[in-house]
C-alpha positions, 0 to 999 in steps of 0.5 A: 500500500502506498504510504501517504507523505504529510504536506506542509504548507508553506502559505502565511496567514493574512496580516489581519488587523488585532480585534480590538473590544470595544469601549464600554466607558460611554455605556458605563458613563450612562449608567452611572447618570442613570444610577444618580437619577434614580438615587435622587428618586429614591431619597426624595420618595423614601417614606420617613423614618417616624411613619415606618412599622416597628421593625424600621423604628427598631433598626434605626434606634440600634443606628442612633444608640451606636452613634450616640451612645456606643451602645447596642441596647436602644432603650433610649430610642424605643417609641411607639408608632405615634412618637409616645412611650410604650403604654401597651405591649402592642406598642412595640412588636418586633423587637427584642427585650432582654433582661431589662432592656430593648434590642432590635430583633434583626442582625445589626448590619444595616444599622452599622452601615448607617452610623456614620452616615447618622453622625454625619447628619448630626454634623449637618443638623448643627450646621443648620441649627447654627444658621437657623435655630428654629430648624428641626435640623438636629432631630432631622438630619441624622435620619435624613442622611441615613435614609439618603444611604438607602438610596445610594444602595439602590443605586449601587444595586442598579449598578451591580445589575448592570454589571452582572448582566454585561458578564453573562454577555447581555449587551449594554441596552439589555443590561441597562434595561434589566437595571431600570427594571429592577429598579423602577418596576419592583419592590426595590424601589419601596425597600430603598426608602424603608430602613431595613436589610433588604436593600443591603442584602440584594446588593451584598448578593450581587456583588457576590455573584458578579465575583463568582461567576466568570468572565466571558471567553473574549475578556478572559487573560490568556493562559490565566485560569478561570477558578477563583484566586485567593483574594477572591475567595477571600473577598467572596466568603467575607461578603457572605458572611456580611450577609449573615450579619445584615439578615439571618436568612441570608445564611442560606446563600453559603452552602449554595455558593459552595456547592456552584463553586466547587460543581463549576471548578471555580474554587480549589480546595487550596483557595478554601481557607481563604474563603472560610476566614473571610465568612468568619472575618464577616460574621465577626460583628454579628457575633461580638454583637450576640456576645453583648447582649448575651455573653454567647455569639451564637444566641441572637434577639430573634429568641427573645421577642415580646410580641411572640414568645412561642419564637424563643426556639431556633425553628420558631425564631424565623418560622412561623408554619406554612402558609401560601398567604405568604405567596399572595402577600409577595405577588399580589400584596399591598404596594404592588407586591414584591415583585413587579410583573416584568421580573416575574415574567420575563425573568422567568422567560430569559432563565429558561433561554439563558439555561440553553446557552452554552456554557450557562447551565451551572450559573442558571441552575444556581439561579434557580436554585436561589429563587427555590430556597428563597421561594421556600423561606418565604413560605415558612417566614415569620413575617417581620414588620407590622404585617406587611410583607417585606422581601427580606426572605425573597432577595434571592428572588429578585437577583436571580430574576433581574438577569433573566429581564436582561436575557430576554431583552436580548431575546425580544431585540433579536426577534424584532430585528432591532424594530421595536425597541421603543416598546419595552422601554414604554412599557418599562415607564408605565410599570414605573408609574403604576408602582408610583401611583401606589405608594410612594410621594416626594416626603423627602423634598423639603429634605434636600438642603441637608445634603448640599454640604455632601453636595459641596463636598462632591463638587470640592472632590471633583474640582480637585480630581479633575484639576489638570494643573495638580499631577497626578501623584500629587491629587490623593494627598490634595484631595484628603487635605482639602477635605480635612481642612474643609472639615476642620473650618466648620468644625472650628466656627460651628462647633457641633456636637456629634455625640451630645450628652442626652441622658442622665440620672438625677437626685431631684426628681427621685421616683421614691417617697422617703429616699433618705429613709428616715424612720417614724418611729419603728415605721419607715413612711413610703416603704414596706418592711420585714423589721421594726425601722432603726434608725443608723447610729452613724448621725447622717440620716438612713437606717439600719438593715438586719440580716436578711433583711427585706426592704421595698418602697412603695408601687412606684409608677412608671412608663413603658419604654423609659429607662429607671436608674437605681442607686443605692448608698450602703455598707453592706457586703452582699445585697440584691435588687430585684425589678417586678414590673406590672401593667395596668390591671397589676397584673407581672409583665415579662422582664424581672430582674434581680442583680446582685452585689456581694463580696463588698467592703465600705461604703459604695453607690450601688448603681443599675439601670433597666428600661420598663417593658412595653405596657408597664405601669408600675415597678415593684423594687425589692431589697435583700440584704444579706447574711449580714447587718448593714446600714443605708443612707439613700435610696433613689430611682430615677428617669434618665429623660423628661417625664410626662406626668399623669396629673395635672398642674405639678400634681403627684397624687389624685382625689375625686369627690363623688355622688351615687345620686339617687331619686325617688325612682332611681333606687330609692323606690327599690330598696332593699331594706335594713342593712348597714355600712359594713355590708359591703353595698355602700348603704344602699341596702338600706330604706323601706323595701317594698311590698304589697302590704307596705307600698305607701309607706315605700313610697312616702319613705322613697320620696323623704330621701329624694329629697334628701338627696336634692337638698345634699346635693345643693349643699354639696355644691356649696362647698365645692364652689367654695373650695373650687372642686369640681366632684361627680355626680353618679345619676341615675336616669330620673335624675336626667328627666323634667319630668314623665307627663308622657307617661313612657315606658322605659326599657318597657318598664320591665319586671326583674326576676333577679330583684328577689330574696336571693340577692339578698332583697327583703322579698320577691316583691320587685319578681312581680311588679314593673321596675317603673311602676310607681312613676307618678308622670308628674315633673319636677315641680310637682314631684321634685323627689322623683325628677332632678332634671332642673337640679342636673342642669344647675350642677352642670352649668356649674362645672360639676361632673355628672355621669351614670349610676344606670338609668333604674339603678340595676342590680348589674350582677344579676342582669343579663347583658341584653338588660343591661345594655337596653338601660345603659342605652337609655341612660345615654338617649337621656343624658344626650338631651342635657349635653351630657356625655357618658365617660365614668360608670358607678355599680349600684349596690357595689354590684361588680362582683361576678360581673363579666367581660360582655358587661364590661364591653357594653360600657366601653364599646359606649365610651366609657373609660372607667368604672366605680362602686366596684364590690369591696372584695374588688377592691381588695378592702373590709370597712368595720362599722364605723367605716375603718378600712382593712385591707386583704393582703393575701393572707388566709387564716384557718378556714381559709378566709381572708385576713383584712389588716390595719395597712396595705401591704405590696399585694394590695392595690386599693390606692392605685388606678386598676385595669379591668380585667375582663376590658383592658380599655376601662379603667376602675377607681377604687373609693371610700365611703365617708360615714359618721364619726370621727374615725371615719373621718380620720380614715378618709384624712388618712387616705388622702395622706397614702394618696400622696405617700404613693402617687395614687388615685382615690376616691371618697364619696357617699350618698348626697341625703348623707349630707343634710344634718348639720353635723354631716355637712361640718364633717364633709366640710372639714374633709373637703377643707383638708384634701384642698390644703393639700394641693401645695403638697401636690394632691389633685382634686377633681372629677372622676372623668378628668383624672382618668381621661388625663391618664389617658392622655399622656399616652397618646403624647409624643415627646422629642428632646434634642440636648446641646448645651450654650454658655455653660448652660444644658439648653434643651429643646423639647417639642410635645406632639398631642395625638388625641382628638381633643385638647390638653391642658395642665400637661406637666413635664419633669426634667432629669438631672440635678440642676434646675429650670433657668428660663424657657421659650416659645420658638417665636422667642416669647418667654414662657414662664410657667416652670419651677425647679426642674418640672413645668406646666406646657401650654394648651395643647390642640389636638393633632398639634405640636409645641416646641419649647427650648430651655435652659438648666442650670 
């Protein structure tokens, strides 16, 4: 066979020209203008920081405690939505508190980002604070630049996109277009003006696959393999475990970039070292932030949420079971949904046609396999926020699809022959007005001049950089000390002070009664405690403490939210505080704590501080000495920041005078016969019960106390103009009408099978006969002891409070809510005719006990805002004959019975406001009822005296027809006469309706403080924002610190002089208005 000789060619290639790749600067230079566009949309849209949900609140507080006060805990920065202390637990929901103090719930890393971005602004803010005193700029700024962050993440974001989809191959208009997609026609748009990860997490995400994926075959460097090099292994595992720090979820994308790594042979197990120290130099805040707060950095505050404790487990901590709500919420929710419709789409569209490229399979499946797990966290998410969705799980999502938007806009240019391109770009600008209709506004637009300084500082940076006189080597350094001496002149002429001295401890406005402990004789007043008092052999005041000794002040009141600093001045050598706080109702709230000192010698300023939980209304401090005797020479707690008192007008306690007023027909009629004081129904046992043998002498009985009641209350009237105290009348429904000539049926004149022996009636009479039966249809001139309409109208015009004692004074334990709220209707009809509003209600006959929820919803689905007259037993008290109060303080004797004892001890609450147990928006009072005699006397003397021992509410009253004997009247004189001498002591006397809606009130006031200080003086200004739907007057604030109040100003500059020591009376405030007052201390 012929053996084939090979040829060789002797022919040269053509010389053809190098391939030159072309210029992408133009491409990019439209991008970056672009990116800056959308930077400005976003921070002019970007919702405020005061309107977000919980979660933004919370991240933002971490950015202002870390900027200010190098903490992580944000007790000094927690508010409810209005800007107000924490009056209930709804008041702050996603966060977390620990041991006594708030944290936020989610990881730090958008909080970090944002503190210098926070101090830069406080920078700003006393730049303009300078030029414009009367600015909000110092509280404004901070928060501005800080949302101006966000921006410019979005428009990193943007960027990034743009890059990723040039090194997939996608053509400068597709990845342009993918850009503007994300960017205009997605969530994104909305998360770049909400303070929280998702924005951050979608950048960090980005970058992340921009480094893993690798570059195209034409820009890759010959002979220069495609795996990752050290650096870049580096660089990615840092940015995956910043991830983790931004967003616990984001944990997931680590095993994912792993397996892509090793599968597509771009990591070498030579290069893992270097990826692992970067995860762990990433996650390293996240865990000295865990360590911080717990003393562990793998615990982390998602365990301890107030709002949700089944979360205090790992699963619990971000799930909350599946839901396919969670799918509704993302593409269908409120504000457009997560995603719009072009990422979902045609992102879906071009995944499936990047996948048929070559050399694209891995990159699409990691793709894919990130919306798959991002998909399925979201199905399991907890939701975080206020119930409103958020696309913290679902980032993944976003990044994935934005690169199939690219590859489809390459497909549709190719389809189209380059025809149509005007088409998507419509349709892209019509996505973007549809997700502007839906939420977003220009909030931010008055907030521009803030950033004019950055702005100055751009075009200072630019005019250097660009200068062509400067050589080059010579720019960097002209550059930095151009910004350095730029910084050092305002620095020098404006004096700002970016992290201003904001909270402090203060002797002056000591929370506690009697915080010297001064003994009286073997009693120490203002405290409860196991041992007779002695006082310390040492000659400076304080007492001793035996061992083992325990010693608690009294209930002291305090807000949610604030912080409570405790010191105390002691030699012993072991002792321990414990904080027991309680809402309203008195009912303990999550957060005791006990801290404990031992191994101690000399004398030492013991010092703690906590923040009261959401909804706390009252701490219990407990003192434990230990094995051994010891002295105490003071005690204090309290508030680091301005308080919002419950009483008015520098008031520290609050006593209402009050009336069960009664006619003919409002329960007089109904007696039911001999019963005295002690009995436990106030009294109105007592009269002629009716029968059918008896009924005129029931009658003539019903009208001598009627009129007894007008004429009390006439007299009654007398003394509070005399005094100026207005007290509160409890009317029953005859009290309201003229008269009855019409002869109507109320309630249709029922007949009550409950109104019998066995609720203690002398008999069944009332089981047989109509309530209203004995109605004379006559009116008040005629029948005066049946009508007090024309007695309601001159009481009213007076100024006193008249409120309801049910319209036929019912026996309200033995109704049925259908009955009860048939006659509490009526009651309302009639006391509407005299102008007369519904707020406090009064049981007849102390009939609370065994009362239920749907009553009590009745009353405050009404209006009403508090209830009285509640069963002694309620009350936790016992009145002997002759009205001598015992007080049940949870001890039992043999049979099990209470034991009732001479004082309140810390588990009776008789002279505090309670919560209703069965309807939290009600509010009971708990009262006295003055008898004859003297100790009675002394005992309502007594009472007002613990009133202001322990800055509580009280209330003593009677029947007005116990008001008409010459002595009766002196005594009531003598009592009136001694709770208005105690005013200058700070005691409050009003009605029942104005003391509770005070303590309402201040719930719904929001207070900002802002401290500098000028001329060695601490200068504050403090703006009062009133979000009730009417106004407030006598709204008292008190200052922290030891110093005292020097001057104060409106902003117009008019002085305002309502103010002394370190407390002051703010002027009216109208509802939804706001007030700023700046003022100097000494």
């Amino acid at each position: 066979m012929r053996k084939v000789q090979p040829v060789t060619l002797t022919q040269q290639p053509p010389n053809l020209p190098v391939y030159t790749l072309p210029d992408e600067r133009p491409g990019w230079r439209i991008m970056l203008a672009l990116a800056l566009g959308l930077v400005l949309l976003y921070f002019v849209t970007a919702r405020p920081l005061e309107q977000g949900d919980a979660a933004t609140r919370n991240a933002f507080a971490l950015t202002a405690a870390l900027a200010t006060e190098r903490r992580v805990t944000i007790d000094h920065f927690v508010r409810s939505a209005t800007g107000s202390f924490l009056s209930s637990p709804a008041d702050y929901t996603d966060g977390a508190y620990y041991q006594g103090h708030y944290y936020t719930a989610t990881p730090p890393g958008i909080s970090l980002l944002a503190v210098p971005f926070c101090q830069i602004g406080s920078f700003i803010g006393s730049l303009f604070t300078t030029l414009a005193p009367q600015s909000n700029a110092l509280s404004e700024a901070p928060a501005t630049l800080s949302l101006f962050m966000l921006a410019l993440l979005g428009g990193g974001i943007v960027i990034m996109v743009y890059a990723l989809a040039r090194k997939l191959g996608s053509a400068e208009a597709s990845a342009r277009y993918a850009a503007l997609t994300l960017g205009l026609a997605s969530a994104l748009w909305r998360e770049t003006g909400h303070f929280g990860p998702a924005a951050l997490s979608l950048l960090l995400l980005l970058a992340i696959l921009y480094i893993a994926f690798p570059d195209l075959p034409n820009k890759q460097i010959a002979g220069k393999k495609a795996h990752l090099g050290g650096n870049q292994s580096l660089l990615i595992g840092l940015l995956l475990g910043l991830a983790v720090v931004v967003d616990y979820p984001n944990l997931a994308w680590t095993p994912l970039l792993l397996i892509y790594l090793f599968w597509a042979k771009r990591l070498r197990p030579t290069n893992l070292p270097e990826l692992v120290g970067g995860w762990i130099i990433g996650i390293a805040p996240l865990l000295c932030y865990n360590w911080a707060i717990f003393g562990l950095p793998w615990a982390f505050t998602y365990g301890h949420l107030w709002g949700n404790p089944e979360a205090r487990s790992f699963g619990g901590q971000f799930l909350s079971g599946f839901s396919f709500d969670n799918l509704r919420q993302i593409f269908l929710g409120n504000g457009r949904a997560l995603f719009g419709p072009f990422l979902i789409f045609f992102g879906t569209w071009g995944l499936v046609a990047l996948y048929g490229q070559r050399g694209k399979h891995k990159e699409t499946l990691l793709l894919i396999w990130l919306i798959v797990v991002s998909l399925g966290l979201s199905l399991l998410r907890r939701p975080v926020g206020e119930g409103v969705a958020r696309i913290d799980f679902s980032v993944g999502v976003m990044a994935a699809l934005v690169v199939g938007v690219a590859v489809w806009h390459e497909r549709f240019q190719f389809l189209t022959r380059l025809e149509q391109t005007w088409l998507p770009l419509l349709a892209l600008w019509g996505i973007a007005l549809y997700y502007y209709l839906a939420g977003p506004r220009l909030h931010n637009l008055d907030k521009l001049p803030y950033l004019l300084p950055l702005l100055a500082v751009g075009l200072i940076v630019g005019l250097i950089w660009w200068a062509g006189r400067i050589p080059r080597k010579y720019k960097g350094l002209t550059l930095a000390g151009g910004i350095t001496l730029f910084a050092l002149v305002n620095l020098l002429t404006i004096q700002p002070h970016l992290l201003p001295y904001v909270y402090f401890p203060g002797e002056t406005s000591n929370l506690i009664y009697n915080g010297r402990l001064q003994c009286q004789g073997e009693k120490l007043p203002g405290w409860y405690l196991s041992e007779p008092c002695q006082t310390s052999p040492y000659g400076q005041g304080g007492i001793i403490i035996g061992a083992k000794a325990t010693l608690q002040p009294y209930l002291i009141p305090v807000q949610g939210g604030k912080v409570y600093n405790q010191m105390i001045v002691t030699d012993a050598t072991d002792l321990s505080v414990t904080w027991n706080w309680s809402e309203e109702g008195h009912n303990p709230l999550p957060g005791e704590f006990s801290r404990h000192w031992n191994n101690l010698t000399g004398v030492h300023y013991l010092n703690d501080w906590r923040a009261a939980p959401p909804g706390a209304a009252y701490l219990q401090l407990t003192i434990q000495n230990g094995a051994h005797q010891a002295t105490s020479g003071q005690i204090i707690l309290s508030d680091d920041s301005p308080r919002l008192e419950p009483m008015k007008n520098y008031a520290t306690a609050a006593l209402a005078f009050s009336f069960d007023w009664e006619s003919a027909m409002g329960g007089l009629i109904h007696s039911k016969g001999g019963a005295s004081l002690a009995e436990g129904e106030g009294g109105e046992a007592g009269g002629t019960a009716a029968s059918d043998t008896n009924r005129q002498k029931a009658l003539a009985n019903a009208e001598e106390r009627g009129l007894k009641m007008r004429e009390g209350a006439d007299n009654l009237l007398k003394l509070f103009q005399q005094f100026d105290i207005r007290g509160t009348f409890y009317a029953t429904g005859y009290n309201l009408l003229e008269g009855n000539t019409n002869s109507l049926q109320f309630n249709g004149n029922p007949v009550y099978k409950w109104a019998g022996v066995k609720n203690l009636w002398a008999n069944d009479y009332w089981t047989t006969h109509a309530w209203f039966g004995d109605d004379p249809y006559g009116t008040a001139q005629t029948n005066p002891a049946w009508y007090f309409g024309d007695q309601t109208e001159r009481l009213r015009q007076a100024g006193q409070d008249i409120q309801s004692h049910t319209f036929g004074h019912l026996y309200v334990r033995g109704t049925s809510p259908a009955e009860f709220g048939l006659d509490l209707a009526t009651w309302l009809r009639s006391a509407r005719a005299k102008d007369i509003e519904g707020r406090s209600f009064a049981f007849p006959w102390k009939s609370s006990n065994s009362v239920k929820g749907e009553h009590y919803k009745i009353l405050a689905d009404n209006g009403f805002l508090s209830v009285t007259r509640l069963y002694d037993g309620d009350q936790g008290i016992r009145l002997d004959s002759e009205g001598v109060l015992g007080f049940n303080n949870g001890q039992r004797n043999a049979n099990n019975q209470p034991l009732y004892e001479p004082e309140a001890g810390p588990q009776n609450f008789y002279y505090y406001l309670n919560q209703v147990k069965y309807e939290p928006r009600l509010l009971s009072l708990n009262d006295y009822q003055l008898g004859s005699g003297s100790k009675s006397e002394e005992q309502a003397k007594t009472l007002i005296d613990q009133l202001l021992t322990r800055r509580g509410y009280g209330s003593i009253w009677t029947h007005p027809e116990a008001v008409v004997n010459p002595s009766d009247k002196e005594q009531w004189q003598r009592v009136i006469s001694y709770a208005a001498s105690k005013r200058e002591a700070g005691l409050w006397v009003d009605s029942v309706t104005n003391l509770i809606q005070q303590r309402l009130d201040i719930q719904k006031v929001a207070l900002e403080t802002i401290y500098q200080t000028e001329y060695e003086h601490l200068k504050l200004r403090l703006t009062l924002t009133n979000h009730n739907r009417h106004a407030i007057d006598g709204l008292t604030v008190t200052l922290p610190g030891n110093g005292t109040i020097n001057r104060m100003m409106l902003l117009d500059g008019q002085t305002f002089n309502n103010f002394r020591g370190t407390q002051f009376v703010a002027p009216k405030l109208e509802p939804e208005a706001s007030l700023t007052l700046i003022i100097y201390m000494n």
